[in-house]
C-alpha positions in Angstrom: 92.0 128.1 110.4 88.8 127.9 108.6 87.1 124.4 107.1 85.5 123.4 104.1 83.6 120.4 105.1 83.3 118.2 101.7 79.8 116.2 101.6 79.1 114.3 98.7 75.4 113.4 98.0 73.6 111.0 95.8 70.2 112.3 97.0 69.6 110.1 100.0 67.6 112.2 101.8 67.4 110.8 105.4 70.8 110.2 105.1 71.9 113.4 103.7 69.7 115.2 107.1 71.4 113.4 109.6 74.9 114.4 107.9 74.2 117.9 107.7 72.2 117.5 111.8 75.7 116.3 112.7 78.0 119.4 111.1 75.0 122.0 113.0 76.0 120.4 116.2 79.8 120.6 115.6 81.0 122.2 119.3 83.8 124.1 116.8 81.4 125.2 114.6 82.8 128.5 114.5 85.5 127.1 112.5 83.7 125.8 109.7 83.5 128.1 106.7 81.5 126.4 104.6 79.6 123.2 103.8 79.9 122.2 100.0 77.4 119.6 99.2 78.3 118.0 96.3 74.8 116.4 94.8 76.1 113.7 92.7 72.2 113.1 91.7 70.5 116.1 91.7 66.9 115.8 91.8 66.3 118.9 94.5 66.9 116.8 97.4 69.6 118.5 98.4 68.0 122.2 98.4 65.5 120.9 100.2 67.3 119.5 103.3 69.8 122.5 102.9 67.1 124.8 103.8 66.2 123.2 107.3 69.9 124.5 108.1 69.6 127.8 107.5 72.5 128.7 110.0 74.9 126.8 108.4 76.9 128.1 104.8 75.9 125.9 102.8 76.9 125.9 99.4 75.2 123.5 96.4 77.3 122.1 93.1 75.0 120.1 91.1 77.1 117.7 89.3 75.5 117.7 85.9 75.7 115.3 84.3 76.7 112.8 87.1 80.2 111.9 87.4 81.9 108.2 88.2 82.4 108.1 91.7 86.2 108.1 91.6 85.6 111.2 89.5 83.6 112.7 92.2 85.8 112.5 95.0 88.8 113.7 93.3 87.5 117.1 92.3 85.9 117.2 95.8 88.8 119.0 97.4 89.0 121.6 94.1 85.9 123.5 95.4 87.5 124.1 98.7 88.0 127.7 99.6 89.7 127.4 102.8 93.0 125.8 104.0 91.8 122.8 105.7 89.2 120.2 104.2 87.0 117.8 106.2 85.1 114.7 104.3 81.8 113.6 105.3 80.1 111.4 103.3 76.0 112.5 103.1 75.6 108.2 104.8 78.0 109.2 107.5 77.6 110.8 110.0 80.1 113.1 113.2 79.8 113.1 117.0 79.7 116.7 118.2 83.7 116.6 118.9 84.7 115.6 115.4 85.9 118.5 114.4 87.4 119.8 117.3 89.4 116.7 118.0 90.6 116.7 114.6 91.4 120.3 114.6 93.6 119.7 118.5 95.3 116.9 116.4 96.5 118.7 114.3 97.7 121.8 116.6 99.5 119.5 118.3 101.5 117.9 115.5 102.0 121.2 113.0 103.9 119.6 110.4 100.7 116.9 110.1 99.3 117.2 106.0 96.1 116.0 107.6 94.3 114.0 110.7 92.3 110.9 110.8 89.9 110.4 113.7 88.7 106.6 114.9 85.6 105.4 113.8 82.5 103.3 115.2 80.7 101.3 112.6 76.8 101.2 112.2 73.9 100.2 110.7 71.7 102.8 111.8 71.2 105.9 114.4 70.0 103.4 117.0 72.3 100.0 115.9 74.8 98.7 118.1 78.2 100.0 117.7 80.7 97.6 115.7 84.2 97.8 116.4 86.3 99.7 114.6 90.0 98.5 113.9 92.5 100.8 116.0 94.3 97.7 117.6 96.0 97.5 113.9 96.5 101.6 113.7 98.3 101.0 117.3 100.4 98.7 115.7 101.3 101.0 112.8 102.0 103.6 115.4 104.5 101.7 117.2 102.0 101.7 120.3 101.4 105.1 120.8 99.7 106.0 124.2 95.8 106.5 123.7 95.2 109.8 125.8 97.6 112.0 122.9 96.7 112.1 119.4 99.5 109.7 117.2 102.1 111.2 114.9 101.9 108.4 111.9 104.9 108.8 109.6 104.9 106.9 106.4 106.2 103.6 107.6 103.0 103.7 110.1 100.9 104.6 107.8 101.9 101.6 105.3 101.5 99.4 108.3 98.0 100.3 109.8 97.2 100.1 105.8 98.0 96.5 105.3 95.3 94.9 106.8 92.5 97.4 105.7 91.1 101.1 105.5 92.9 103.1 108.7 91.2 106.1 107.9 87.2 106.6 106.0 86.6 109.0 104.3 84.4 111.3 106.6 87.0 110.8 109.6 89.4 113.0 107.4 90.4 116.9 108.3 93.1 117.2 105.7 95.1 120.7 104.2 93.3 121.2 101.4 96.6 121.6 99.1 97.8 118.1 100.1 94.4 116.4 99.3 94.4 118.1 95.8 97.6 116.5 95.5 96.5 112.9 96.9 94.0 113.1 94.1 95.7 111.3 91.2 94.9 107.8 93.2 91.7 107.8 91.5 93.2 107.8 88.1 95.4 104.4 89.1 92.1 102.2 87.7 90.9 100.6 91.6 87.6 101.0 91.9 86.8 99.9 95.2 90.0 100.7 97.8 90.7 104.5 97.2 90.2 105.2 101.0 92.5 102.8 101.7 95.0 104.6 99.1 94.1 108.1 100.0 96.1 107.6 103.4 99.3 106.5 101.8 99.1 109.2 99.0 99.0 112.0 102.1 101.3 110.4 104.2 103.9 110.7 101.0 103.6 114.2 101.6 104.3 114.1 105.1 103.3 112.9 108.4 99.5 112.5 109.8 97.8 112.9 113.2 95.4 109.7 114.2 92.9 110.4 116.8 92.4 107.1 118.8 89.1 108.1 120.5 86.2 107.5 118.1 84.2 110.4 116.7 82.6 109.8 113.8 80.1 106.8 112.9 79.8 105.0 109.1 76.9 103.6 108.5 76.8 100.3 106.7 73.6 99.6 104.3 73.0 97.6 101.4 72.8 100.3 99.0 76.5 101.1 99.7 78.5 101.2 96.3 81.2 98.2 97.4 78.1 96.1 97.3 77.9 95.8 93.7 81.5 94.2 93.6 81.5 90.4 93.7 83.6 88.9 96.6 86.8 87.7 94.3 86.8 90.8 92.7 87.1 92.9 96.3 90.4 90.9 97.2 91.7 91.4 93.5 91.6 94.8 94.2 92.2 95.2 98.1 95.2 93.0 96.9 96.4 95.6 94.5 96.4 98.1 96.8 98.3 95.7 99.0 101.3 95.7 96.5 100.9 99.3 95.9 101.3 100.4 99.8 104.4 98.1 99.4 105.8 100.0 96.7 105.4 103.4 97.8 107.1 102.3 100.7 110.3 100.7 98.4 110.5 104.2 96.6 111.0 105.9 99.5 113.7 103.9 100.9 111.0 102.7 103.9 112.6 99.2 105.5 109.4 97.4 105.7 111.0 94.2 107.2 112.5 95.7 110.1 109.8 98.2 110.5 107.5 95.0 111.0 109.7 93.0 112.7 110.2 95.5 115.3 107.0 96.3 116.2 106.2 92.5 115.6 109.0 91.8 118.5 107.8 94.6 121.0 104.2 93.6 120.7 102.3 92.8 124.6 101.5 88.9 124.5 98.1 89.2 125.3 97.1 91.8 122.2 99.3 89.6 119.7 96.8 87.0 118.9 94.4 90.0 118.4 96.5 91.7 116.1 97.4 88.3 113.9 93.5 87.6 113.4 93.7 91.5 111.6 96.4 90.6 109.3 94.1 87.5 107.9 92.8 88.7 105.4 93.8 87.0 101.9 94.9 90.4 100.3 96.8 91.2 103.4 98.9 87.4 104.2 99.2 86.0 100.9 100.6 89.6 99.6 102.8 89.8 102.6 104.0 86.3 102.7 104.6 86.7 99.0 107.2 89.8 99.9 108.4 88.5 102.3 107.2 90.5 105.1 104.7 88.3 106.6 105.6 88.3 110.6 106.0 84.5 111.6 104.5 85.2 115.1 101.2 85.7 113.3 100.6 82.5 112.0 101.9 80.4 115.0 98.3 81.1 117.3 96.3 80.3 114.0 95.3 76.1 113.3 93.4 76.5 110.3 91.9 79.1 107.6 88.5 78.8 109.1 89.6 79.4 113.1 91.6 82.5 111.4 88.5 83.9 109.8 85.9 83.5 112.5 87.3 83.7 116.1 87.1 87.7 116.7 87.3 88.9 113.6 83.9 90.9 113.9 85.1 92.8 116.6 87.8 94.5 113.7 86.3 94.4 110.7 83.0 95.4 108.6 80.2 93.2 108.4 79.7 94.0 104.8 83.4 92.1 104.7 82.2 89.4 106.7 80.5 88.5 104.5 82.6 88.2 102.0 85.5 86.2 104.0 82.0 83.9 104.3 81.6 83.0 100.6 85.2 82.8 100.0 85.2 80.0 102.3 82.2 78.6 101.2 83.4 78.2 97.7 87.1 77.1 98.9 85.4 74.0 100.8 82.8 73.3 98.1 
């Protein structure tokens, strides 16, 4: 099966090279059948780093006049000429055995809509590599062995989503059809968690593959677009998507309690403290706890808000989130 890899520029040049340096050294780059760059911000940027890649089909849409961002990555997938669809986002960037890992993945499980691969968080080619947050996709995958890619149903998929994004953007291999389908989540009015929403929306369609081994880096900078949203307003709408997962999972007759409480009771005691500093976050406990589904065994190793925010936690989670869990607390003890 052919790909359609998906980039979606704003002009960033250096950014936009290393992308497209990461697709021409795909080891299945046979299978890719074109690379739609989606310039966002056209200004010739774009042709311009397109032409250093000469071997790779690459096609331009100049987005004219520029679209919302929500707007943009919902007609992404409607370009696509070829069954399956992988995202990379132009700040991103793949290891050489994205796509094949992916593309296994989802041999492997042929009734998967689409495959998510782990990540590694960055700041830059040469940064150190922040953790990413499989120990909460394990979880949501009832503890899947690591050396087999994991068959997520939708139950799992809710779960892994609860205490943030799963699945970016550019770790994403998806069948085209389904993520056409996925795309009315940018019409539900959240501006800032539609990765986090995209994963659900699939997984409503049927199950997906996860990937546990890292393959693709995201790069964290301060020109990122969730750094125009103010802290409060980031756990408004992380919480909203919060009470959404939960009722997707209500509509489709999905017994969140026992889901949770079985995993919660056949979790190894030494990666259960690990796991309840994940599910920490305001928009995660106070949504949970309000529904009723908040696992008692994750408060217990917990003493106070502060120890819940700070021992670990930067070994799961984004700096760009770090600092926001700072100012809350900040302003909650001022």
């Amino acid at each position: 099966m052919k790909v359609s890899v998906l980039l979606p520029t704003i002009g960033r040049e250096a950014f936009l090279r290393t992308s497209l340096r990461s697709v021409a050294a795909q080891t299945a780059l046979d299978m890719i059948g074109e690379v739609i760059i989606s310039d966002n911000r056209p200004t010739g940027v774009a042709e311009k780093i397109a032409a250093e890649f000469p071997d790779l089909p690459i096609r331009i849409i100049r987005r004219e006049p520029a679209l919302e961002a929500n707007t943009h990555f919902k007609v992404l997938p409607e370009d696509a000429r070829y069954e399956l669809s992988a995202i990379l986002h132009d700040d991103d960037w793949w290891s050489p055995v994205h796509l094949a890992s992916a593309l296994a993945a989802l041999v492997s499980t042929p009734s998967s809509v689409a495959c998510y691969t782990a990540f590694a968080e960055v700041t830059e080619e040469s940064s150190p590599v922040w953790g990413d947050p499989s120990i909460g996709v394990w979880f949501g995958a009832d503890y899947a062995a690591l050396d087999q890619p994991w068959a997520m149903n939708l139950a799992s998929v809710c779960i892994a989503s609860f205490p943030g994004t799963f699945g970016r953007f550019s770790a994403l291999v998806a069948r085209t059809e389904a993520l056409c389908q996925a795309g009315y989540i940018y019409d539900l009015g959240n501006p800032f968690d539609t990765d986090r929403m995209l994963g659900v929306a699939l997984a409503l369609q049927g199950p997906l593959a996860y990937a546990p081994t890292p393959t693709v880096y995201i790069r964290r900078h301060p020109t990122q677009d969730g750094g125009r949203f103010a802290p409060e307003a980031i756990v408004g709408h992380m919480a909203d998507t919060t009470r959404w997962i939960i009722a997707q999972a209500k509509e489709q007759n999905v017994d969140l309690r026992a889901e949770i409480s079985r995993r919660e009771l056949a979790c190894p005691a030494e990666q259960l403290p690990k796991l309840a500093q994940l599910w920490q976050w305001k928009w995660t406990r106070d949504v949970l706890q309000s529904e009723r589904l908040w696992p008692e065994s994750f408060t217990a190793p917990l003493s106070s808000p502060v120890h819940s925010h700070s021992l670990g936690i930067r070994d799961f989670v984004p700096p760009f989130l770090l600092g926001v869990a700072r100012s809350l607390l900040r302003r909650s003890s001022a």
